[in-house]
N, C-alpha and C positions, 0 to 999 in steps of 0.2 A: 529554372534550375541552373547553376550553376559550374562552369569546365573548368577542372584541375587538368593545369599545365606541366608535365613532366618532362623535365628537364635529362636525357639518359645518358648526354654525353658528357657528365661531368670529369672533370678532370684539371692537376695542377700540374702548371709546368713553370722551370724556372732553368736558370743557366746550367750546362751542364760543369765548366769550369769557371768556379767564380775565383776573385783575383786576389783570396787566401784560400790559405786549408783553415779545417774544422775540427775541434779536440774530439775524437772517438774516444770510445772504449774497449778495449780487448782484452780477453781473459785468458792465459797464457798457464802450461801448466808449473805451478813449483819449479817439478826437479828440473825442468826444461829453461823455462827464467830463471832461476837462481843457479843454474850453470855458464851462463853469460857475463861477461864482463863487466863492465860502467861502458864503455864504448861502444860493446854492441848491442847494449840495453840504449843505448841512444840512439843507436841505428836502425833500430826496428821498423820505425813509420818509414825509411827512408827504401826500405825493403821492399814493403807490400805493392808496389808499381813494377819492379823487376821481375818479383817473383809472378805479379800477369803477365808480363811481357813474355814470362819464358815458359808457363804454362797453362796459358789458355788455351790454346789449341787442343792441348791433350786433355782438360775437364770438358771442354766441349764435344769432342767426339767418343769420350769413355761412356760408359757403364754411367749412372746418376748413382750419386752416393747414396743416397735415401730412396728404399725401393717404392715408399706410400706416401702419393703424392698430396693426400689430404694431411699430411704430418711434417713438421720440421723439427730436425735433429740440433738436439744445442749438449753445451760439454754439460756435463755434471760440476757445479760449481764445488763442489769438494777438490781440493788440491792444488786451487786455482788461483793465479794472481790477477788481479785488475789493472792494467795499464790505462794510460791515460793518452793517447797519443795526438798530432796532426798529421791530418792524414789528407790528402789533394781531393777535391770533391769529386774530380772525374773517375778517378780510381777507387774510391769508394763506391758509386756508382756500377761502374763495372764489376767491382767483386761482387758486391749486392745481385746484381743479377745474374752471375754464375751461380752464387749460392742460391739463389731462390729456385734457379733449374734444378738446382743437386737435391731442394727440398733440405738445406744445412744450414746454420745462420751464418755472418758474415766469419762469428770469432771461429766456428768450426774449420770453415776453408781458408783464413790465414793459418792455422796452424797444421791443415792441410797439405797447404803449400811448402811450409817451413820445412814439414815431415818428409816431402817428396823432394825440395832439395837438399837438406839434409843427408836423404841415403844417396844421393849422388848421382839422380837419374837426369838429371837436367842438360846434359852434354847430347847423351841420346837422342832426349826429345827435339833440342833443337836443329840436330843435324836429320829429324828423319819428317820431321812436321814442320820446322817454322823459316824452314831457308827456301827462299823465292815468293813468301807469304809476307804478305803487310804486319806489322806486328799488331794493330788490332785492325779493328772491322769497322766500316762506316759506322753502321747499324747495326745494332742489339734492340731485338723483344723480345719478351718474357710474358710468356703467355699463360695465363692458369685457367683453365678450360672445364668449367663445371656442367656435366650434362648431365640434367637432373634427373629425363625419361631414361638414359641408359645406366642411371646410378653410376658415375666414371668421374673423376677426378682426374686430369692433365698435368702436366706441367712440361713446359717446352722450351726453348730458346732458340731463336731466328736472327741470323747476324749475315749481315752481304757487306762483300762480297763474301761468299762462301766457299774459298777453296778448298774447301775437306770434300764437296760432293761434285762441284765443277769438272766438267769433263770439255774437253778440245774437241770440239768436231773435224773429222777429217771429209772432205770432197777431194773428190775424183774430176779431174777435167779434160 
């Protein structure tokens, strides 16, 4: 008789910043693209790296945008524009796996983000979460945690260091 060999640790890996960017897609809404200039329709890819820089900290210790974590949230393509953009593979990467936490697709949380600096919260956030903090984290995992006997669906994201739960220990001498 013979033994099938299963292989369980499959998996691809490749550079996290390779030595261009890559044309995305992004679907942005009408009234919101067609209220932008030529300028800052060209500035848009140059954006999406700022706009983690200035709020990652606060998508990773809120609320997940998407409460069902067997589900992910994408825009209704009615209304929408399609951009074409380059976009840095590392920061791609990285938004990707904010989103996959939030359970949203990538184009959800760049317009997300647009939205949230947009209303002008962005000053707050960095003065109350990202000063004294690295601006990203060594490590990012994204975990989707199927457990089939307790019927439960996961989704999580693990980045160290972790100054959001980091605490100082004090001794006594």
């Amino acid at each position: 008789m013979g033994k099938i060999y299963l292989h369980t640790e499959q998996k691809i890996q490749s550079a996290l910043v390779e030595s261009g960017t890559r044309v995305e897609t992004i679907l942005f809404p009408d009234s919101y693209f067609n209220a932008l200039t030529l300028e800052q329709r060209k500035a848009l890819p140059k954006r999406i790296l700022p706009l983690l820089k200035r709020y990652q900290k606060l998508m990773l210790s809120q609320r997940r945008i998407n409460s069902k974590a067997g589900k992910t949230l994408y825009q209704k393509p009615q209304g929408m524009v399609r951009v074409n953009m380059r976009i840095n593979t590392g920061a791609w990467a990285i938004l990707g796996a904010i989103s996959a936490a939030h359970g949203v697709s990538r184009c959800f949380m760049v317009n997300y983000l647009l939205w949230l600096d947009n209303s002008e919260v962005g000053d707050s956030i960095e003065q109350a979460l990202n000063v004294g903090c690295p601006t990203f984290h060594n490590i990012y995992s994204y975990i989707w945690h199927l457990d089939l006997t307790k019927n439960s669906i996961t989704r999580r994201i693990e980045f160290n260091p972790n100054p959001l739960w980091t605490t100082i220990e004090h001794s006594i001498y």
